[in-house]
N, C-alpha and C positions, 0 to 999 in steps of 0.2 A: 442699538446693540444687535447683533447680529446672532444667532442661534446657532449652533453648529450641534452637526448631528453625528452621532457616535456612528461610525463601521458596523454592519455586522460584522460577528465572530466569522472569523472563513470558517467553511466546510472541514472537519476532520477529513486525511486522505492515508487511505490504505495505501501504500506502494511496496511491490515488488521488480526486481528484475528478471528478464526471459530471453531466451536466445531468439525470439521473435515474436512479431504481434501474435501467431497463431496461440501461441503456448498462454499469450495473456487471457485467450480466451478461452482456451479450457482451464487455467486458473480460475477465473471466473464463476465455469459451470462446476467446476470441482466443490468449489466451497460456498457456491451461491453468492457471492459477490456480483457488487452492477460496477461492469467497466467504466472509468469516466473517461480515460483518455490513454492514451499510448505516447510515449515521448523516447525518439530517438537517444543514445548514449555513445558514447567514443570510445566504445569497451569494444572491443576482439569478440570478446564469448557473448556476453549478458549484454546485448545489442540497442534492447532496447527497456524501460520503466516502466509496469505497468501501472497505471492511476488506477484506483477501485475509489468510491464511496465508502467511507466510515473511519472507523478508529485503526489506528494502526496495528498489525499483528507479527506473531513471530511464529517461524516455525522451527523453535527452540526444542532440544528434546528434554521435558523436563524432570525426565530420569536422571538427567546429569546434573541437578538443580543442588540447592540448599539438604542438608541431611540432618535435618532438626527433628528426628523420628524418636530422640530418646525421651 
């Protein structure tokens, strides 16, 4: 019988996109993010993806949210 071993779970990955690597990394120092990687895209504008470590995030304005304030 042969054992087989489970996967780790992958890494949680933060991604955003930028008009260039440069902007990934003031993404980065803006929010305290650790870059993981930068990946090309075949977008015009938003050039390239940037990879960060962790949970994924939004930068949703949540003013415009849910209105369950009664």
């Amino acid at each position: 019988m042969t054992n087989l071993v489970e996967p780790e779970p992958s890494e949680p990955e933060n991604i955003h996109s930028a008009t260039d690597p440069e902007k990934c990394r003031d993404m980065g120092r803006k929010y305290r993010w650790r870059l993981k990687r930068i990946e090309q895209t075949s977008d015009r504008i938003l050039k390239v993806n940037c990879v960060f470590y962790g949970e994924q995030t939004s930068f949703e304005d949540s003013r415009f949210g849910d209105t369950d304030d009664e």
